[in-house]
C-alpha positions, 0 to 999 in steps of 0.5 A: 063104640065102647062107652066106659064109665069115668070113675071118680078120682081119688080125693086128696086130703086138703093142705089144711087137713094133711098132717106135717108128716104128709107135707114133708113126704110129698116136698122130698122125692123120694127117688132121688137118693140125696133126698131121702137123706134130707127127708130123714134129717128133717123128720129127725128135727121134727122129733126134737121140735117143741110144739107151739103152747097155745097160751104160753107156760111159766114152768115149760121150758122148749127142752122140757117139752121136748123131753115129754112129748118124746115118751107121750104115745102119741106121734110127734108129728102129730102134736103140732101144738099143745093147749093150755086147758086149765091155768090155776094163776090165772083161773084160781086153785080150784077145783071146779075150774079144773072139771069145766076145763079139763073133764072130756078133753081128752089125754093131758099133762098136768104140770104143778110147781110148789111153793118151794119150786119143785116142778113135777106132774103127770101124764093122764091118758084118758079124760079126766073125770069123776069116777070112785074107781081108778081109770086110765092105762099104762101109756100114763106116766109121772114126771119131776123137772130138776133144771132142763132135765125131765125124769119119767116114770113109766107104769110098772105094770104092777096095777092099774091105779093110773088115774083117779080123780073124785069130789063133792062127797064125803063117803068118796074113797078120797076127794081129789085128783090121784095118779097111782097108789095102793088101791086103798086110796093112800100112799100115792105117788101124787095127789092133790086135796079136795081143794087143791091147795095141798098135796103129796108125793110118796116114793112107790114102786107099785104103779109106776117104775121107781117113782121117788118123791117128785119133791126131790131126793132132799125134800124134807116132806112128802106133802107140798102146798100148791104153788101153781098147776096148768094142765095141757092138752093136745088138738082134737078130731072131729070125732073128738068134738062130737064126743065132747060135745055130747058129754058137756051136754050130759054134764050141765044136764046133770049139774041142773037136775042136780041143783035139787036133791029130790031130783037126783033119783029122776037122774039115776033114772034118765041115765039108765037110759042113756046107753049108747046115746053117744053114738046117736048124737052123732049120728044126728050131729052128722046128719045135721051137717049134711042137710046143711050142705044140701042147701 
């Protein structure tokens, strides 16, 4: 007699874990002609669907999110819902709410209105965080909301000064947040002070295409004052957390040591050694979890 060994079926991801592109394409059978029609007309409502605001927008209109998540590089079924990180009115126009919230978590949308109700902002692809050098890549772009229309700006692919954000140090090349510019830290298509109250916004054609002043054609100035500013960012993997994890950890290490400045060469010397860290902590994350399965 034959004896066969059984092998072990293939898994399949969980409802919970199936993306909506995955739930749609197994509702629709695909042999049937009729169906594959249904499949392309929902798919399309799906593109021209507006995630869910986690904690809801007073500038964000269902139009303008759409618009957005149409020239974000991520797919849309894959952006179920955006996450509303940082909110100046309710947390203050300050900076180191903004650093708490925001720094690691990945790509985000920063949205700013002015106090003269000019909406505008700008899409960072990486995490923000602090950094003398400009950082990001061209799937960054610039935005202005005049009424239910969105106009983008996309890199131009002139330079690479996409994103820039420093703070806390007056020999800093500029103290703030910055998308775009010369390279000598001025003339930027949008910028925000070391204190976020001020900013400004110059019509550049170097990091991104055509950007004019965001303030709008009429503006009078290219400086505004802050009115407001959220900040959105999209849901994480596992991995992600993992990674985040680990970074916060690094950062409220730092902000300890730090408190003292006879402290700050003890570390410059810890952090020396901290290359490829990362990959060790979640290595010890992952086998962690799986001690605890075992039990």
């Amino acid at each position: 007699m034959w004896l066969f060994k059984r092998e072990k079926p293939a898994e399949t991801p969980s409802e919970k874990t199936k993306t909506l592109k995955e739930r749609i394409d197994e509702h629709y059978s695909l042999d049937d002609p009729a169906a594959v029609g249904q499949l392309a007309t929902h798919k399309a409502v799906i593109a021209d669907h507006a995630p869910t605001l986690v904690g809801g927008s007073k500038m964000l209109e269902d139009t303008h999110v759409i618009q957005l998540k149409k020239n974000l590089p991520l797919h849309p079924s894959m952006q179920p819902k955006w996450l509303l990180l940082y909110d100046s009115v309710r947390m203050g126009l300050s900076v180191n709410s903004f650093m708490d919230k925001v720094f690691g978590r990945g790509p985000t949308i920063i949205v700013i209105k002015d106090t003269d109700g000019n909406v505008f902002g700008g899409f960072g692809s990486e995490s923000w965080k602090k950094s003398p050098k400009y950082y990001g890549d061209d799937a960054c772009f610039l935005f202005s909301i005049k009424g239910d229309e969105v106009k983008v700006y996309k890199s131009s692919k002139r330079n690479q000064f996409y994103m820039y954000f420093n703070h806390g140090n007056q020999y800093n090349p500029y103290n703030g947040l910055a998308m775009g510019g010369t390279g000598n830290f001025d003339y930027f298509p949008l910028a925000l002070d070391k204190t976020f109250s001020k900013g400004e916004s110059r019509s550049s054609l170097l990091t991104y295409s055509n950007s004019p002043c965001l303030l709008g054609e009429d503006a009078y100035d290219d400086i505004f004052t802050v009115g407001s500013i959220e900040v959105w960012g999209f849901e994480l993997t596992e991995s992600d957390r993992i990674n985040l994890e680990y970074e916060q950890t690094v950062r409220e290490e730092k902000r300890g040591v730090l408190k003292g400045d006879d402290n700050a060469d003890l570390y410059m010397m810890q952090q020396a050694g901290r290359v490829g860290q990362g990959a060790m902590y979640r290595a010890e994350v992952e086998e962690s979890k799986n001690k605890q399965d075992t039990f």
